[in-house]
Backbone as CSV, one residue per row, in Angstrom:
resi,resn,N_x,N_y,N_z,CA_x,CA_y,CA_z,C_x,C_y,C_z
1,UNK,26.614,5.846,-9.497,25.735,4.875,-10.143,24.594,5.600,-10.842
2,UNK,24.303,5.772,-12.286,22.968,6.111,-12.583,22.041,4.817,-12.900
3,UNK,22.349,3.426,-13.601,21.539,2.804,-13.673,21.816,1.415,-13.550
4,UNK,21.144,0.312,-12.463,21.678,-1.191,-13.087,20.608,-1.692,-13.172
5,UNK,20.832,-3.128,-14.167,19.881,-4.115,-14.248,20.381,-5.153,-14.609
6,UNK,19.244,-6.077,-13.916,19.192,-7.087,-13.286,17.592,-7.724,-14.464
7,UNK,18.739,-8.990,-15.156,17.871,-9.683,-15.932,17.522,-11.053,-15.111
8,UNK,15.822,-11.346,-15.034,15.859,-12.387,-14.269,15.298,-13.361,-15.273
9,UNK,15.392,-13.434,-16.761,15.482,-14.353,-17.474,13.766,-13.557,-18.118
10,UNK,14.160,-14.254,-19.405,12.724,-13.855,-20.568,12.815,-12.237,-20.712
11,UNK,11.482,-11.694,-20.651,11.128,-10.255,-20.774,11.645,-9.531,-19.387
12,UNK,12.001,-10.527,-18.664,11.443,-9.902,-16.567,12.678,-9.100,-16.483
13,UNK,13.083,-7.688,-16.255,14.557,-7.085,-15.612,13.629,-6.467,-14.639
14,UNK,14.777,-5.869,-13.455,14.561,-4.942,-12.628,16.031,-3.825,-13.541
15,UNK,15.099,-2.499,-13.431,15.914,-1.378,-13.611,15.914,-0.411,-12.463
16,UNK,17.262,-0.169,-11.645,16.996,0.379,-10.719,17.807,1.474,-11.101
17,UNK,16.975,2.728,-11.066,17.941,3.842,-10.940,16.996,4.879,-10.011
18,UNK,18.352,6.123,-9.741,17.456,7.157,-8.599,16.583,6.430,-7.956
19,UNK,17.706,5.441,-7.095,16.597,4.788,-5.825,15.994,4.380,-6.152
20,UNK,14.893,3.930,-7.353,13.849,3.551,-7.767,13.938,2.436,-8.739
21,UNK,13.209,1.340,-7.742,13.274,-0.233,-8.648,12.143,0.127,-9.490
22,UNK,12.494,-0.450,-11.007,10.957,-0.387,-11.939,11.384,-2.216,-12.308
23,UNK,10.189,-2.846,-12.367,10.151,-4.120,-12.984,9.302,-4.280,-14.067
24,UNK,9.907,-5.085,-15.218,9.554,-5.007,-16.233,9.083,-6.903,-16.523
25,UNK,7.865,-6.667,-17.130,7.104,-7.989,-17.587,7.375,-9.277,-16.411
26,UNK,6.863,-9.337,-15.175,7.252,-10.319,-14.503,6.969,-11.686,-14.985
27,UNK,7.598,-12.854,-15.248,7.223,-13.725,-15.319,8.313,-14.750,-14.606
28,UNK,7.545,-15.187,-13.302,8.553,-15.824,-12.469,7.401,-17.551,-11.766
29,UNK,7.301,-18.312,-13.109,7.186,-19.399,-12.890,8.161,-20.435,-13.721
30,UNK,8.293,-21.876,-13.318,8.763,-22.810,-13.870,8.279,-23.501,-14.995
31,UNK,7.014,-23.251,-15.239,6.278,-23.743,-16.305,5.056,-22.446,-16.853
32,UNK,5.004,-22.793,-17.700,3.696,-21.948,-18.836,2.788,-22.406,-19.633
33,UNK,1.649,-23.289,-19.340,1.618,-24.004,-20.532,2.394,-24.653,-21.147
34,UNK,2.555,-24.964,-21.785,3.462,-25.717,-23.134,5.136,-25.249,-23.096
35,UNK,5.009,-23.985,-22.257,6.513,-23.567,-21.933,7.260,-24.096,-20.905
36,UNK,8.354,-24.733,-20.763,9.093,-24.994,-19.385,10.867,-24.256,-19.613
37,UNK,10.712,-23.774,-18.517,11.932,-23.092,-17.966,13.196,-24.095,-18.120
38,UNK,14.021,-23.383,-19.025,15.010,-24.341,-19.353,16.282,-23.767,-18.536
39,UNK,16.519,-22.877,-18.365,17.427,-22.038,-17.795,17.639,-21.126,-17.036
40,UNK,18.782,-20.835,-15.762,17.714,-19.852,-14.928,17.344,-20.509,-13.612
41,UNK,16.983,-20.048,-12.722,16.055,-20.394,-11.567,14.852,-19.782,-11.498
42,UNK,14.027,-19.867,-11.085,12.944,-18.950,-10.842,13.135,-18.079,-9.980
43,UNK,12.895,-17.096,-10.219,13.364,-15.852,-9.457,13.444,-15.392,-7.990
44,UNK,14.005,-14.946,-7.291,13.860,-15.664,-5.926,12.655,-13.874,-5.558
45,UNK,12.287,-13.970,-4.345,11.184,-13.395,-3.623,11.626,-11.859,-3.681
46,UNK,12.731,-11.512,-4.007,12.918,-10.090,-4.052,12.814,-9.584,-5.329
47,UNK,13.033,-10.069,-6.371,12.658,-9.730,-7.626,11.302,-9.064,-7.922
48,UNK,10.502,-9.344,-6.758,9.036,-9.326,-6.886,9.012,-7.676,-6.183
49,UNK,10.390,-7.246,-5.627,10.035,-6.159,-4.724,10.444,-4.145,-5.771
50,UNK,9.314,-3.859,-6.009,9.739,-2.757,-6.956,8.902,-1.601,-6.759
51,UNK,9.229,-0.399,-6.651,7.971,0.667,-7.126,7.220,0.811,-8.133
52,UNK,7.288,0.312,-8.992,6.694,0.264,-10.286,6.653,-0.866,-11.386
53,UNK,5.964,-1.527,-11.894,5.929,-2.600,-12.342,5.455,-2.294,-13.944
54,UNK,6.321,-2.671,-15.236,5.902,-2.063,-16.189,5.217,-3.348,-17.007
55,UNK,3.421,-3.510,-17.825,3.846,-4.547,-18.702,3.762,-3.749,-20.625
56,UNK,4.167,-4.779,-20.991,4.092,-4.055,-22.000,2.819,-4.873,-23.097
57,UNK,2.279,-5.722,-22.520,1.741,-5.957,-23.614,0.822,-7.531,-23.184
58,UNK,-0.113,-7.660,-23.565,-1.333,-8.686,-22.831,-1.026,-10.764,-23.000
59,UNK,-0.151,-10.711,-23.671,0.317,-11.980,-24.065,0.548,-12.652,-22.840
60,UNK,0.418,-13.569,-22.647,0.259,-14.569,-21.068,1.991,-14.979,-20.760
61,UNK,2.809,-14.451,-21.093,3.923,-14.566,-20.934,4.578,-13.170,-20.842
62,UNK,4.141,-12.311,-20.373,4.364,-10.454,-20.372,3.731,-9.869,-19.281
63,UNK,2.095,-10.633,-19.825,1.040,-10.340,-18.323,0.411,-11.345,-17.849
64,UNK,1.497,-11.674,-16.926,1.144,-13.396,-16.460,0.448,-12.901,-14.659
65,UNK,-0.981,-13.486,-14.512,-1.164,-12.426,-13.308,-0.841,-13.420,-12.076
66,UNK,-0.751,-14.460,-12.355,-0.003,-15.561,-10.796,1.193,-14.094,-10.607
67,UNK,2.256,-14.076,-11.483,3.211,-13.883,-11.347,2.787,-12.071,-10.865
68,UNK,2.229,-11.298,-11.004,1.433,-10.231,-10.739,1.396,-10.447,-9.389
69,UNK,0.635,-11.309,-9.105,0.025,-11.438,-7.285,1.589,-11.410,-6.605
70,UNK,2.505,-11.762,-7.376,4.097,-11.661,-5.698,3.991,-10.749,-5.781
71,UNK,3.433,-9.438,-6.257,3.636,-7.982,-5.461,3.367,-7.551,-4.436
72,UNK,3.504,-6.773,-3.743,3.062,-5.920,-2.888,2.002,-5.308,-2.984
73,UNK,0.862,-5.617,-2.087,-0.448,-4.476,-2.034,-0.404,-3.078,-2.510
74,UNK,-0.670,-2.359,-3.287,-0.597,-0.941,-3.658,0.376,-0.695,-4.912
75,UNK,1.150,-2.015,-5.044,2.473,-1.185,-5.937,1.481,-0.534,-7.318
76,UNK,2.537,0.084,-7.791,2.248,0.608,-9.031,2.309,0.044,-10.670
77,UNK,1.474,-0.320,-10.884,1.219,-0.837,-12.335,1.018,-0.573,-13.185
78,UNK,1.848,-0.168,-14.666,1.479,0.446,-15.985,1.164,-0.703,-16.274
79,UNK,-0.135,-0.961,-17.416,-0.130,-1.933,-18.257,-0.963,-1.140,-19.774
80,UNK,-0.853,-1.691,-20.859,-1.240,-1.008,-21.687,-3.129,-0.889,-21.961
81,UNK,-3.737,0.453,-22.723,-4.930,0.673,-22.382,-5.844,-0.395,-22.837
82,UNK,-7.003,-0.617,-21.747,-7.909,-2.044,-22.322,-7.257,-3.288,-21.444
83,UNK,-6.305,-3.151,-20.966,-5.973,-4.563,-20.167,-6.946,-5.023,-19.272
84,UNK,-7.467,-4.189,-18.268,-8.264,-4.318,-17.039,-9.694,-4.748,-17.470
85,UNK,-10.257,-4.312,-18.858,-11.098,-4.675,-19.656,-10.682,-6.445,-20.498
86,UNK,-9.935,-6.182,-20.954,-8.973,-7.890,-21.126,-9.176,-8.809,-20.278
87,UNK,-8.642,-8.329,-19.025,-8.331,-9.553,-18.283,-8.440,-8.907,-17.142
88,UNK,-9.560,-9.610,-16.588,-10.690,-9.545,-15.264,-9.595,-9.565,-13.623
89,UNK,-8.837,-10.334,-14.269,-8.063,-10.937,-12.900,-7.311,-10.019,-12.350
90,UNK,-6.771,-8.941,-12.987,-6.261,-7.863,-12.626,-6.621,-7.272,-11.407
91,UNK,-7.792,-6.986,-11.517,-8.944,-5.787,-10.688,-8.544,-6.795,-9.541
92,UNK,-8.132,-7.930,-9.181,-8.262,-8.500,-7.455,-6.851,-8.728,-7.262
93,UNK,-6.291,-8.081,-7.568,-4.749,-8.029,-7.101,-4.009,-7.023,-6.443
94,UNK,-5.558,-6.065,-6.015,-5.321,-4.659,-5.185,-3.494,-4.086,-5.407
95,UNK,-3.996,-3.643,-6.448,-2.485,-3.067,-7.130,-2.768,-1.824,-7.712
96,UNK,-2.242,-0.707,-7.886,-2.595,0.820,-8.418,-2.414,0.777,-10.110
97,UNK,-3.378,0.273,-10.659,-2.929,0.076,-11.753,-3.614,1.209,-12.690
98,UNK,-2.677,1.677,-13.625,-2.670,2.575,-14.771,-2.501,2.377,-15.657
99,UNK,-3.547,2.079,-16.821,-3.401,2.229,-18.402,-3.051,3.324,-19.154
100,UNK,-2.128,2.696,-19.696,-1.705,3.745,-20.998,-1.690,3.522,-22.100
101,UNK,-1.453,4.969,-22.941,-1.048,4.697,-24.624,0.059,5.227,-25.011
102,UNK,0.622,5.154,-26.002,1.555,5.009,-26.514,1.922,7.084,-26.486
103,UNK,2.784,7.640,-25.972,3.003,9.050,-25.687,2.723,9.181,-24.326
104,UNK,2.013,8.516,-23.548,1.530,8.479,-22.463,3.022,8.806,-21.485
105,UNK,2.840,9.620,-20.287,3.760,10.234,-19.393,2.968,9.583,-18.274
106,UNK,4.031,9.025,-16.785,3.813,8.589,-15.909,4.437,9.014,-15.076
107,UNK,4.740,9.615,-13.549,5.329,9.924,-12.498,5.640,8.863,-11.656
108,UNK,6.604,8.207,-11.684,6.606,7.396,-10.872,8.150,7.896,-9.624
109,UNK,7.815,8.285,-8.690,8.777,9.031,-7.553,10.005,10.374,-8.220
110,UNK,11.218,9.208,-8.463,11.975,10.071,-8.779,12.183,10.289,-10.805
111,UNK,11.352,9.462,-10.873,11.977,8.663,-12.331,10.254,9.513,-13.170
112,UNK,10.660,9.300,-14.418,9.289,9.758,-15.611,9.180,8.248,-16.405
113,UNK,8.535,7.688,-16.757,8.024,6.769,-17.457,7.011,7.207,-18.734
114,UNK,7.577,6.656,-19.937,6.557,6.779,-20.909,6.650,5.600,-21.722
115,UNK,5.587,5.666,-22.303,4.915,4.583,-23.311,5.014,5.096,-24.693
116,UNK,5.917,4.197,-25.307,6.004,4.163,-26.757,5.477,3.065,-27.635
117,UNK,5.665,3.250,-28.195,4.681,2.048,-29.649,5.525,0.994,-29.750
118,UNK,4.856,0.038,-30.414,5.852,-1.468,-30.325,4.771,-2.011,-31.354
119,UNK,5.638,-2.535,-32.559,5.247,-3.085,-33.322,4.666,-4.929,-33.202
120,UNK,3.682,-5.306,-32.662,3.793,-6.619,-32.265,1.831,-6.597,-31.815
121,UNK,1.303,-7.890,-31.960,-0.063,-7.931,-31.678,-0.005,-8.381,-30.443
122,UNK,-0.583,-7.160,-29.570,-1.170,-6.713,-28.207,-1.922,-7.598,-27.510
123,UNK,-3.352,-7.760,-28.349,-4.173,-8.573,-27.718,-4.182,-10.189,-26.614
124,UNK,-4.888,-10.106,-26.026,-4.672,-10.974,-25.333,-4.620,-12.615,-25.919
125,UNK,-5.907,-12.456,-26.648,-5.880,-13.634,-27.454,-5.575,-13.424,-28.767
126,UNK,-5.447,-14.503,-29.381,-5.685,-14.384,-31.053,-6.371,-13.922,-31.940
127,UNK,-7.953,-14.294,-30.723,-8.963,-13.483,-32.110,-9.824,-12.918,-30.773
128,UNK,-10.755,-12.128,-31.053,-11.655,-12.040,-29.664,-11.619,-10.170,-29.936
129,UNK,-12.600,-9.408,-29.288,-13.001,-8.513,-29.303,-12.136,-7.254,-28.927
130,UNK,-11.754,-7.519,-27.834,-10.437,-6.647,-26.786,-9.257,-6.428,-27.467
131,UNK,-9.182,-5.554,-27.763,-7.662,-4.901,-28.783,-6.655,-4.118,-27.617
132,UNK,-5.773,-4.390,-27.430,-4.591,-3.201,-26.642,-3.848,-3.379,-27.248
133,UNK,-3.024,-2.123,-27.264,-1.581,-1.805,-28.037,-0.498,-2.194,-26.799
134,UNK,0.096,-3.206,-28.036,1.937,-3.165,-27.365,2.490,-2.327,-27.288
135,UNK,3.151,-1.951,-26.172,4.078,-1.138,-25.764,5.693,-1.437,-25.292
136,UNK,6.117,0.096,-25.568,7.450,-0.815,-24.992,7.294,0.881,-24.124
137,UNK,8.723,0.682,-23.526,8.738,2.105,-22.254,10.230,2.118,-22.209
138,UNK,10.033,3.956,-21.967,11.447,4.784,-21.923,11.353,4.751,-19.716
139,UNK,12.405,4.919,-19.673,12.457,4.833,-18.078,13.608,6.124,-17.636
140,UNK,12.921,7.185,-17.417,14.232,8.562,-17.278,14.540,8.724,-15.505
141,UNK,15.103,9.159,-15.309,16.213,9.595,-14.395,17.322,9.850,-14.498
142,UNK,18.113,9.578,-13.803,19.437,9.640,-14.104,20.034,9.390,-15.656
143,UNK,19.605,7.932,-15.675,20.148,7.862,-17.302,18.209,7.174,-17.906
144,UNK,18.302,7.293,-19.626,17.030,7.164,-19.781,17.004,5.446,-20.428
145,UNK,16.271,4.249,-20.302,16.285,3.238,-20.560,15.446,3.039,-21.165
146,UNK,15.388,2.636,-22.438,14.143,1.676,-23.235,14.484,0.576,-23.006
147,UNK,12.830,0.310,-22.506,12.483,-1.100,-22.390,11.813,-1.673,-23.716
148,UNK,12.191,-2.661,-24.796,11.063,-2.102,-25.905,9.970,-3.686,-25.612
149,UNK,10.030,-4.371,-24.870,8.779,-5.178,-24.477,9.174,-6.643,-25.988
150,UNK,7.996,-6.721,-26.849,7.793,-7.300,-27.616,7.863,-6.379,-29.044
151,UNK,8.731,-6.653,-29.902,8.113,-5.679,-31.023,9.359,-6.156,-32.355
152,UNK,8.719,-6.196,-33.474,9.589,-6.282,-34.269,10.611,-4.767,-34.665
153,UNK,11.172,-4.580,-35.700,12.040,-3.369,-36.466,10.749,-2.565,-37.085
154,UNK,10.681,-1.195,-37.108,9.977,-0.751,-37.381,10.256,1.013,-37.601
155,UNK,10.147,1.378,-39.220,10.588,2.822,-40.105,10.820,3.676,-38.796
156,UNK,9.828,4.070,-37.648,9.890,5.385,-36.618,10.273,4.644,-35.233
157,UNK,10.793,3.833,-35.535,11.288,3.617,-34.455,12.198,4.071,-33.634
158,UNK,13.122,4.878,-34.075,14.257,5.621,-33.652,13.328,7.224,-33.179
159,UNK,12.663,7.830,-34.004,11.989,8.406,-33.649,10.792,8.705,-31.907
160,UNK,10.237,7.742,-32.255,9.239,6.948,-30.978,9.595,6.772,-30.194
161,UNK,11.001,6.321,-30.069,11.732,6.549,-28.594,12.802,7.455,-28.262
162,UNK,12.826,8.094,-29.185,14.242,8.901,-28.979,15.354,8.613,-28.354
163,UNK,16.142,9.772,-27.687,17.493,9.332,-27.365,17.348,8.690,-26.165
164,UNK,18.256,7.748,-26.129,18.351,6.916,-24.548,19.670,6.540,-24.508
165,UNK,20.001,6.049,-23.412,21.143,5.697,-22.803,21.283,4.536,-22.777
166,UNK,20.182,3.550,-22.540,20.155,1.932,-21.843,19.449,1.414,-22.911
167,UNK,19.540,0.049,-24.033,18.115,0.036,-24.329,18.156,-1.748,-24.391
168,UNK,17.290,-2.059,-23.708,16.917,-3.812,-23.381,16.186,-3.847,-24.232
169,UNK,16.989,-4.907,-24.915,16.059,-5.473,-26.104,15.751,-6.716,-26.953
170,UNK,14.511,-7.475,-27.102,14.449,-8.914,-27.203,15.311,-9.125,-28.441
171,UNK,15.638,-10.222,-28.375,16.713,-11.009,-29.329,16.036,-12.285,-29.768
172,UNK,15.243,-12.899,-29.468,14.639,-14.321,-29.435,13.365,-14.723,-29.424
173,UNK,13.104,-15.524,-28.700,11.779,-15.918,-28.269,11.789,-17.234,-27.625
174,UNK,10.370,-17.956,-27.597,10.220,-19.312,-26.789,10.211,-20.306,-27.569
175,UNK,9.892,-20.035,-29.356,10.065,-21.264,-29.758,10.937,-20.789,-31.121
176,UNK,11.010,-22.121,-32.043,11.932,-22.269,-32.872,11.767,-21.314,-33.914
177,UNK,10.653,-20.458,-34.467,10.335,-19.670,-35.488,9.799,-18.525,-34.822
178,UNK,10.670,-17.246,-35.335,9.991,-15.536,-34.909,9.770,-15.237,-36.340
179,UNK,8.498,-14.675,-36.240,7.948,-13.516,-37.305,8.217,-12.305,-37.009
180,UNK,8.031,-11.382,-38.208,8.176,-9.945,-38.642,7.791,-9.049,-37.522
181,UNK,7.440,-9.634,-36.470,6.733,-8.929,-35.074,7.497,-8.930,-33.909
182,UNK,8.637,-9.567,-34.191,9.669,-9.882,-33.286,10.897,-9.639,-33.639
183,UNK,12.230,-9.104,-32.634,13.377,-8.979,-33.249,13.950,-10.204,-32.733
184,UNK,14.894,-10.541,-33.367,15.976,-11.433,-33.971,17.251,-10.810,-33.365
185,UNK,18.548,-11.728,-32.966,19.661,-10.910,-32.939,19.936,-10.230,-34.063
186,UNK,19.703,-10.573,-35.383,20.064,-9.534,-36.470,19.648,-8.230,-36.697
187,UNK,18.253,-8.422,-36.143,17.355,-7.230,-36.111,17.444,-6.152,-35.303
188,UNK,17.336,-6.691,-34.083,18.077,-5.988,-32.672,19.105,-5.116,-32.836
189,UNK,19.907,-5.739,-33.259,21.645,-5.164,-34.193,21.070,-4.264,-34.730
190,UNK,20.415,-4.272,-35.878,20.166,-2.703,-36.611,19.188,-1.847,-35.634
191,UNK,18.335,-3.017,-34.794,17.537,-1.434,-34.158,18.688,-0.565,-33.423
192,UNK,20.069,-0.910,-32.724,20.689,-0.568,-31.914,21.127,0.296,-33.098
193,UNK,21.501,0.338,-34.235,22.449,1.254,-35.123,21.069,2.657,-35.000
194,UNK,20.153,2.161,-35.000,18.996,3.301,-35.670,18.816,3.885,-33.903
195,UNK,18.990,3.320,-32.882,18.950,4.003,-31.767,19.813,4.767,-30.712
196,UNK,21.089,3.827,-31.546,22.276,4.556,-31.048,22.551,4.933,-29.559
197,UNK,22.078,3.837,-28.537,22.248,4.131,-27.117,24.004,3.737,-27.079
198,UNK,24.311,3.969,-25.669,25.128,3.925,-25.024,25.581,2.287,-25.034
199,UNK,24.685,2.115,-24.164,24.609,0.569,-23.858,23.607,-0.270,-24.228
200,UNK,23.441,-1.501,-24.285,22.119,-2.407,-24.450,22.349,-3.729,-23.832
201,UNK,21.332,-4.760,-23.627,21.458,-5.775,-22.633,20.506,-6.808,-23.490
202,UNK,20.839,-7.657,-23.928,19.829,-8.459,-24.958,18.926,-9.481,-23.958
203,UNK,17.594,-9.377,-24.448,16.836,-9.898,-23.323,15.660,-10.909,-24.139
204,UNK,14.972,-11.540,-23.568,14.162,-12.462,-24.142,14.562,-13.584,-24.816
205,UNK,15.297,-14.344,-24.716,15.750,-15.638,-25.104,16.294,-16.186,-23.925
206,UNK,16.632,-17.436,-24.316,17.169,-18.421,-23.486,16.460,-18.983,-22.565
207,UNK,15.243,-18.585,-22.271,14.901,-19.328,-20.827,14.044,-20.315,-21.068
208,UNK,12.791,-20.175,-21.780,11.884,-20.903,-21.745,11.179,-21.655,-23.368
209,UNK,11.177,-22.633,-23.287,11.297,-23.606,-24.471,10.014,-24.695,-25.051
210,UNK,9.508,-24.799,-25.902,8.236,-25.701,-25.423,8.768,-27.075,-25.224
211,UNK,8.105,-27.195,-24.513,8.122,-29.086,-24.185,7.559,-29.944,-25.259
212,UNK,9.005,-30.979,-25.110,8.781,-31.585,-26.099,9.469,-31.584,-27.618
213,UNK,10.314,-30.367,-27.456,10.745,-29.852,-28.768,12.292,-29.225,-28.613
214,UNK,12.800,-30.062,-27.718,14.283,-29.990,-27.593,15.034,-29.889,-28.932
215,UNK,14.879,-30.931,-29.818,15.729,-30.967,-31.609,15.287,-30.646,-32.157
216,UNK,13.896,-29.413,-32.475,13.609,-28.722,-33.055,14.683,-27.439,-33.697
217,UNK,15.465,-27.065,-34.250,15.990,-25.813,-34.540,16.923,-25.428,-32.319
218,UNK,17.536,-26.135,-31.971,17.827,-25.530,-30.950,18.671,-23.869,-30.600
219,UNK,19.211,-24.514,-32.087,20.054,-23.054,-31.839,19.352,-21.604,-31.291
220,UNK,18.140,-21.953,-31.821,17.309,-20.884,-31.536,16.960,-20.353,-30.062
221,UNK,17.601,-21.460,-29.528,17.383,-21.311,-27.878,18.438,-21.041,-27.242
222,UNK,19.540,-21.968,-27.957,20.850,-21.269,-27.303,21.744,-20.070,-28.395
223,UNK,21.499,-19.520,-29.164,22.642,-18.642,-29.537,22.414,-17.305,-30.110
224,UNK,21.138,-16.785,-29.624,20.411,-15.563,-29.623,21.260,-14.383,-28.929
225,UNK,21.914,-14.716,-27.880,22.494,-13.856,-27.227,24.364,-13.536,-27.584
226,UNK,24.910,-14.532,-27.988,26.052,-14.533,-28.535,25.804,-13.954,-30.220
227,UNK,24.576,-14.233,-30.480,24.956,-13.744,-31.961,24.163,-12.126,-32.413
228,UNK,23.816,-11.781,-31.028,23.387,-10.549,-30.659,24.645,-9.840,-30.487
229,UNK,25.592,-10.081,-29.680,26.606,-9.322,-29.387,27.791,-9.545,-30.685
230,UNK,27.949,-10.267,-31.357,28.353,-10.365,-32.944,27.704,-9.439,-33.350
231,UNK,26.788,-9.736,-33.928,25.848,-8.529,-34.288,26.471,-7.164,-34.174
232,UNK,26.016,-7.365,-33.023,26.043,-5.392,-32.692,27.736,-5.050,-33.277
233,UNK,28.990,-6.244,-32.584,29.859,-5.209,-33.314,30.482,-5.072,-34.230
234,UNK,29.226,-5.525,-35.092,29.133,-5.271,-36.986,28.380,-4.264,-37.410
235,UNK,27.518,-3.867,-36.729,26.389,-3.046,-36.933,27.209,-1.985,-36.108
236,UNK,26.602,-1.501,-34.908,26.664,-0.776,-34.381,27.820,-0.728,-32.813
237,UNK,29.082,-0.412,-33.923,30.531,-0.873,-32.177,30.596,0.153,-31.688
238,UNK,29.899,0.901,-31.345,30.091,2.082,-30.775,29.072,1.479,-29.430
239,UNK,28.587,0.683,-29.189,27.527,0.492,-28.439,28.220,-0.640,-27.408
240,UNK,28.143,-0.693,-26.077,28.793,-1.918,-25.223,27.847,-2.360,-24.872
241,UNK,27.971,-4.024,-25.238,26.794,-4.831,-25.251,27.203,-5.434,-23.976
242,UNK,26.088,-5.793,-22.875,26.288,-6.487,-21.394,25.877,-7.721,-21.773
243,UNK,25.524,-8.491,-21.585,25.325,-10.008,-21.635,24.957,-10.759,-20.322
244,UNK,24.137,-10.405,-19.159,24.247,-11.022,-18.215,23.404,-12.267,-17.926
245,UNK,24.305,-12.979,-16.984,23.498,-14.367,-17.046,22.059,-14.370,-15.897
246,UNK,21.394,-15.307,-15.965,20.107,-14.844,-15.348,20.280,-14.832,-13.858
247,UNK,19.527,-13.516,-13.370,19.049,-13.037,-12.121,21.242,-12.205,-11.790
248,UNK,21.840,-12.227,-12.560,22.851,-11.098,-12.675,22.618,-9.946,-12.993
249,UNK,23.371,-8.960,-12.222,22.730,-7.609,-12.056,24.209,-7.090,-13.515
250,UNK,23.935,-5.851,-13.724,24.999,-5.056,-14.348,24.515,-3.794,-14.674
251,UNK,26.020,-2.871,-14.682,25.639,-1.684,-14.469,26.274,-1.000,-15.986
252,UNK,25.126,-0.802,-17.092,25.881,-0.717,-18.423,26.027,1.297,-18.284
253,UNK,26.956,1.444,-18.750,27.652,2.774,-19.269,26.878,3.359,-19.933
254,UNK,26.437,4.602,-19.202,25.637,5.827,-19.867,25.982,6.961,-20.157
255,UNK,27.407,6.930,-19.878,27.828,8.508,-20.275,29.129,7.990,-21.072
256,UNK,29.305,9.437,-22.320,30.599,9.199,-22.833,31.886,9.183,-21.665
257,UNK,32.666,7.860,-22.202,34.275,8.471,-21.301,34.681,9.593,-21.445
């Protein structure tokens, strides 16, 4: 085994490799504001259990801190630099938390963690003083995984993260219209040609929807992930796309046959 994961719906996977659970963007409620969980269960109590907890980026659906508190006292927390300055609530969740920037190297046991760039606005709010950069994160051990968080297509992008093996990557979103800051299954598709992993696992769609806006554009909610894996094997068939349904684990292929 070098790597599996386990999508528990939206941004949230666990990547476990070399022994070492990393969790990525927890968000394990039934409602969000204006968002309700359309699909999915809410994640059950072990999801919450990881050495390392990655976020990538300050948006209340990435760094949701209810969903923060199911951790464990002490675990380990990347979040990007300026968060703890952002958002106050952090500091009482007695958690080891570490800001980073984008090149930034992390030790986490057996595994290296770094922070790469992500094209997408960081900040917590819309307008307001506190600036942090989105991030997305490479995850090495055994095999190496980009996580890319929130981020649209972007010229160095292939660059910025270099080679990897695994790479989870949003396809969607929560409501009916994504901007230039977000990938798309179409988009996704070419980032996978320009990144050329092994495997990939399309993540961020399907779960959560605003209320109220069921016949809005639905497709947008249901067919992000099927037209992700179209996609890719138009773009890029050299790549085996996983597809798993939520809180399903899978173990995508990191080495040539």
């Amino acid at each position: 085994m070098a790597v599996e994961v386990t999508w528990w719906g939206h941004a949230s996977c666990t990547v476990e490799d070399s022994g070492v659970r990393v969790l990525t963007d927890p968000l394990f409620v039934r409602r969000l504001a204006h968002l309700r969980r359309r699909r999915g269960a809410v994640p059950p109590p072990e999801a919450a259990v990881a050495e390392a907890v990655l976020v990538s980026h300050l948006h209340s659906d990435h760094l949701h801190v209810p969903s923060l508190a199911r951790l464990a006292p002490g675990t380990r927390l990347l979040v990007p630099y300026g968060a703890v300055r952002a958002v106050p609530g952090l500091r009482r969740l007695g958690l080891d938390i570490t800001e980073v920037s984008p090149g930034d190297e992390v030790r986490v046991e057996e595994l290296r963690v770094r922070a790469v760039p992500a094209q997408h606005d960081g900040r917590r709010l819309p307008v307001g003083p506190h600036r942090s950069p989105a991030l997305g994160y490479v995850i090495e051990g055994e095999a190496r995984t980009y996580f890319a968080g929130d981020t649209g297509l972007f010229d160095t992008m292939a660059d910025e993260v270099g080679p990897v093996d695994v790479a989870l990557l949003p396809v969607g979103g929560w409501g009916p219209f994504l901007g230039h800051s977000h990938l798309d299954a179409q988009r996704a598709a070419e980032a996978l040609q320009r990144l050329a992993p092994r495997s990939a696992v399309p993540v961020h769609y399907g779960t959560y929807w605003p209320i109220g806006m069921d016949g809005v554009r639905p497709h947008e909610f249901h067919a992000p992930g099927e037209e992700f894996v179209r996609q890719a094997k138009r773009l890029a068939p050299a790549v085996a796309v996983h597809r798993p349904d939520h809180g399903e684990r899978v173990r995508p292929e990191v080495f040539a046959a």
